[in-house]
Z-matrix of the N, CA and C atoms (Angstrom, degrees):
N
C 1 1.452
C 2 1.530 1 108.79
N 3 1.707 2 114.76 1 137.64
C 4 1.018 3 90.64 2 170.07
C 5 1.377 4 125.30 3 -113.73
N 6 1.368 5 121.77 4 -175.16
C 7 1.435 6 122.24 5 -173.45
C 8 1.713 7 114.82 6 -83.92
N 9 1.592 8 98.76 7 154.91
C 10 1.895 9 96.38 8 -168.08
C 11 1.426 10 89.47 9 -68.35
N 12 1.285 11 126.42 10 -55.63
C 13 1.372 12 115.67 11 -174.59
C 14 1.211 13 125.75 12 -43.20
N 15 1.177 14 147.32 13 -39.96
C 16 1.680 15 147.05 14 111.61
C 17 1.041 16 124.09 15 35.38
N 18 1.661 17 84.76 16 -96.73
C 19 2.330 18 107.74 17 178.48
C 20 1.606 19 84.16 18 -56.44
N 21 1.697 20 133.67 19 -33.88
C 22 1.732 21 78.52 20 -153.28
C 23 1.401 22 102.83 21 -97.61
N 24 1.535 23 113.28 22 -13.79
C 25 1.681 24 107.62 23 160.62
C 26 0.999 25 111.72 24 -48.82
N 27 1.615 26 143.66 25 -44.85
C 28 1.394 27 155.86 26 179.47
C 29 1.399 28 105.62 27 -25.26
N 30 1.986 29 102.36 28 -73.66
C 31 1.243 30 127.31 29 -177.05
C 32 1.259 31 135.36 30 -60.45
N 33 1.299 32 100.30 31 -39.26
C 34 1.617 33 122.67 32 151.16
C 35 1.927 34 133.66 33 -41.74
N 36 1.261 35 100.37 34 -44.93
C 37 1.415 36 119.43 35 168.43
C 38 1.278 37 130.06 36 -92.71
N 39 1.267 38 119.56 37 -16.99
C 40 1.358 39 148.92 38 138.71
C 41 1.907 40 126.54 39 -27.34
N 42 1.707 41 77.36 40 -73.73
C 43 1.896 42 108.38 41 -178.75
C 44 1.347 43 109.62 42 -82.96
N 45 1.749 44 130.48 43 -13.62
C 46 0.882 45 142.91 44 -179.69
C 47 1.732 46 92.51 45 -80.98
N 48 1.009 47 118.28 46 -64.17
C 49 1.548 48 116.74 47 179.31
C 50 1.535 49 125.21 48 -60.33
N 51 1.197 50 118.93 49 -24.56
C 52 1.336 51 152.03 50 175.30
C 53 1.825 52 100.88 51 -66.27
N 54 1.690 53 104.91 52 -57.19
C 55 1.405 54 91.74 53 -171.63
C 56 1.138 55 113.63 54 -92.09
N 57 1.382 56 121.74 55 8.77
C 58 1.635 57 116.40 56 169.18
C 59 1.578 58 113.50 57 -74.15
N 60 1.713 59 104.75 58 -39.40
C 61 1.348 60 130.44 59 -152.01
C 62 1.911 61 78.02 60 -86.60
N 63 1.152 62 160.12 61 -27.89
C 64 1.179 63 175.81 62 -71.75
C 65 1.825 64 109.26 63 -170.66
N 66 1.892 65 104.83 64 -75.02
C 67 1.176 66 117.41 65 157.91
C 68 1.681 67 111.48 66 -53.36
N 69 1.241 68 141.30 67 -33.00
C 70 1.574 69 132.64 68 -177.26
C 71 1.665 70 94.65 69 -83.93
N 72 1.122 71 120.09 70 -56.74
C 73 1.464 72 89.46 71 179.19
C 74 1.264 73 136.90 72 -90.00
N 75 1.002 74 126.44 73 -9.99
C 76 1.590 75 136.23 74 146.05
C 77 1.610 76 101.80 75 -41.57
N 78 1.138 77 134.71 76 -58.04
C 79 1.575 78 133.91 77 -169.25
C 80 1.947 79 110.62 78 -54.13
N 81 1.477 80 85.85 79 -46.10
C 82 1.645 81 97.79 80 172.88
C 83 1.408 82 115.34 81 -77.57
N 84 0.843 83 133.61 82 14.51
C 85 1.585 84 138.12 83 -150.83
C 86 1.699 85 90.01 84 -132.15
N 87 1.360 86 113.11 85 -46.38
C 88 1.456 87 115.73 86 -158.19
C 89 1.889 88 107.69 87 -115.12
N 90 1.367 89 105.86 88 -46.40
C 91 1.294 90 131.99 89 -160.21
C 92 1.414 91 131.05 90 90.70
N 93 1.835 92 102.41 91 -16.41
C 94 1.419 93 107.24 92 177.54
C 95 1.516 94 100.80 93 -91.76
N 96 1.677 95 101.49 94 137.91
C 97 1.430 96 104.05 95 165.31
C 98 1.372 97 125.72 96 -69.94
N 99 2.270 98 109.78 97 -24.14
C 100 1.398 99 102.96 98 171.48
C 101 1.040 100 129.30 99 -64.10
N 102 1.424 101 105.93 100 -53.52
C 103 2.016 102 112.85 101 154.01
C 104 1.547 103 116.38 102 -8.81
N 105 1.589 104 95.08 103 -84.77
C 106 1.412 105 107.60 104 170.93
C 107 0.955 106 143.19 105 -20.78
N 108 2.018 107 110.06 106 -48.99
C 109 1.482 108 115.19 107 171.26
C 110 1.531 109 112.84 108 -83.57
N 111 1.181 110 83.94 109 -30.94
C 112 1.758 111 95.65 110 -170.22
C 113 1.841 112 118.68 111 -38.92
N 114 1.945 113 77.42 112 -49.49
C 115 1.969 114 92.76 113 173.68
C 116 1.450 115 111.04 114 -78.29
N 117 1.888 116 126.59 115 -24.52
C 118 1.241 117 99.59 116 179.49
C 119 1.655 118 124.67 117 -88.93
N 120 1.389 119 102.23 118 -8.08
C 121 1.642 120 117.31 119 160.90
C 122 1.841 121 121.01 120 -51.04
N 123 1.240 122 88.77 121 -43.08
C 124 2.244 123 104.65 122 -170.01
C 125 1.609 124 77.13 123 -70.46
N 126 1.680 125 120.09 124 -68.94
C 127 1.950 126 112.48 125 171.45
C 128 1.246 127 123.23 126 -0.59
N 129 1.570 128 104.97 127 -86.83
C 130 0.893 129 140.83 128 -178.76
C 131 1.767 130 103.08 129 -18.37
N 132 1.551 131 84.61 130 -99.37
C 133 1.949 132 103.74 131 174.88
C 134 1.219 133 103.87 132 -24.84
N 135 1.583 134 128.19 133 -80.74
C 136 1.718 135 123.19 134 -153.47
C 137 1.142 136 101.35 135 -75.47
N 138 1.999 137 136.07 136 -2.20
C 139 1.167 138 117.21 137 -167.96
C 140 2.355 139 89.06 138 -97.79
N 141 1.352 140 67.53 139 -19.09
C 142 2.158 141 62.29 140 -170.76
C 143 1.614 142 99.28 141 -80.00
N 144 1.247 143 134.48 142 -21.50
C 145 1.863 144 117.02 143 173.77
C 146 1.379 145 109.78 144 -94.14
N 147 1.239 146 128.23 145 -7.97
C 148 1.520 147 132.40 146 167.78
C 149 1.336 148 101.52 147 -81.04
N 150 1.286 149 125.81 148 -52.08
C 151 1.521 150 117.48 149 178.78
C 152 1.682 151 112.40 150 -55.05
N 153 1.242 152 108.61 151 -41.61
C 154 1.615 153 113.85 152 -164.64
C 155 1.784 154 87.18 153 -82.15
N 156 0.634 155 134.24 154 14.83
C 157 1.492 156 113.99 155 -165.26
C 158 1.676 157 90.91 156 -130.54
N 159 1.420 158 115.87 157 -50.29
C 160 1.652 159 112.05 158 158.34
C 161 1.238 160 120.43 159 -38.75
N 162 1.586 161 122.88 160 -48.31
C 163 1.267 162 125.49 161 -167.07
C 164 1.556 163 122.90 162 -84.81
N 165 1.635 164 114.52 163 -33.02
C 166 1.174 165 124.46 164 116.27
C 167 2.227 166 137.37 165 15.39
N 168 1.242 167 90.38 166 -97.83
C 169 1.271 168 128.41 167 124.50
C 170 1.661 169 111.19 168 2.84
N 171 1.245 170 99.69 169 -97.03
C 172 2.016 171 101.39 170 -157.23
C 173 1.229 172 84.71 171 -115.24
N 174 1.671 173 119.66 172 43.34
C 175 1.795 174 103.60 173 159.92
C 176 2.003 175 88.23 174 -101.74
N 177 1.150 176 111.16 175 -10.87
C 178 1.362 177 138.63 176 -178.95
C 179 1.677 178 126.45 177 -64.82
N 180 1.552 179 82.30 178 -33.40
C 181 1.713 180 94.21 179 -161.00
C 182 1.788 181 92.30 180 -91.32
N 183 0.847 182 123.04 181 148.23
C 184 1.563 183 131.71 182 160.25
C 185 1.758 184 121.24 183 -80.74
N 186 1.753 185 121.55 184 -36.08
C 187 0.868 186 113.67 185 -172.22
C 188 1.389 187 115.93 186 -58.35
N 189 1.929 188 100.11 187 160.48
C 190 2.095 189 105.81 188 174.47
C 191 1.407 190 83.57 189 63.26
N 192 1.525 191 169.20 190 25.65
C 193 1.217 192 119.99 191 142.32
C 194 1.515 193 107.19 192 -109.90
N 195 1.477 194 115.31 193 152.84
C 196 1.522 195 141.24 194 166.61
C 197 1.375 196 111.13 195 -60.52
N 198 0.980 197 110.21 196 150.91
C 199 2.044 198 111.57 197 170.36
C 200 1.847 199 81.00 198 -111.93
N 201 1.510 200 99.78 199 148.02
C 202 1.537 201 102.01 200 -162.44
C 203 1.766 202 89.53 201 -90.25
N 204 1.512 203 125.86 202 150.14
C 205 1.442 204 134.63 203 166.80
C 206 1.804 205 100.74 204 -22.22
N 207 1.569 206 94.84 205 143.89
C 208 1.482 207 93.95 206 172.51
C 209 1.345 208 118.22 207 72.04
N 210 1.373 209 145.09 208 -14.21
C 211 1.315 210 149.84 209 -171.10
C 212 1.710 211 89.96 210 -89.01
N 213 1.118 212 114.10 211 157.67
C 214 1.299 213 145.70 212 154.35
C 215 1.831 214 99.50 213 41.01
């Protein structure tokens, strides 16, 4: 299982890369950089509690995983 602190470092480093990659094309898309950030900020937020909440989610589920050699 993993830890919340985890998924949200996970999500965090993720959405951090996400909203750079977000702010560059939003800028080209619009030309304004406020635009730009503006939309990769709103990103940002609903993309970091959907991620944590997915991961959440299928830290839960059992299917597709292996028990590693030697376990149990």
């Amino acid at each position: 299982m993993e830890l919340k602190k985890r998924a949200f470092a996970k999500a965090l480093t993720w959405q951090t890369m996400g909203f750079v990659m977000m702010t560059g094309l939003g800028y080209l898309a619009t030309g304004s950089l406020t635009a730009a950030s503006g939309l990769a900020l709103v990103s940002f937020l609903i993309g970091t509690v959907t991620y944590v909440v997915h991961e959440r989610v299928w830290s839960r589920i059992h299917w597709g995983l292996v028990k590693p050699a030697g376990y149990g």
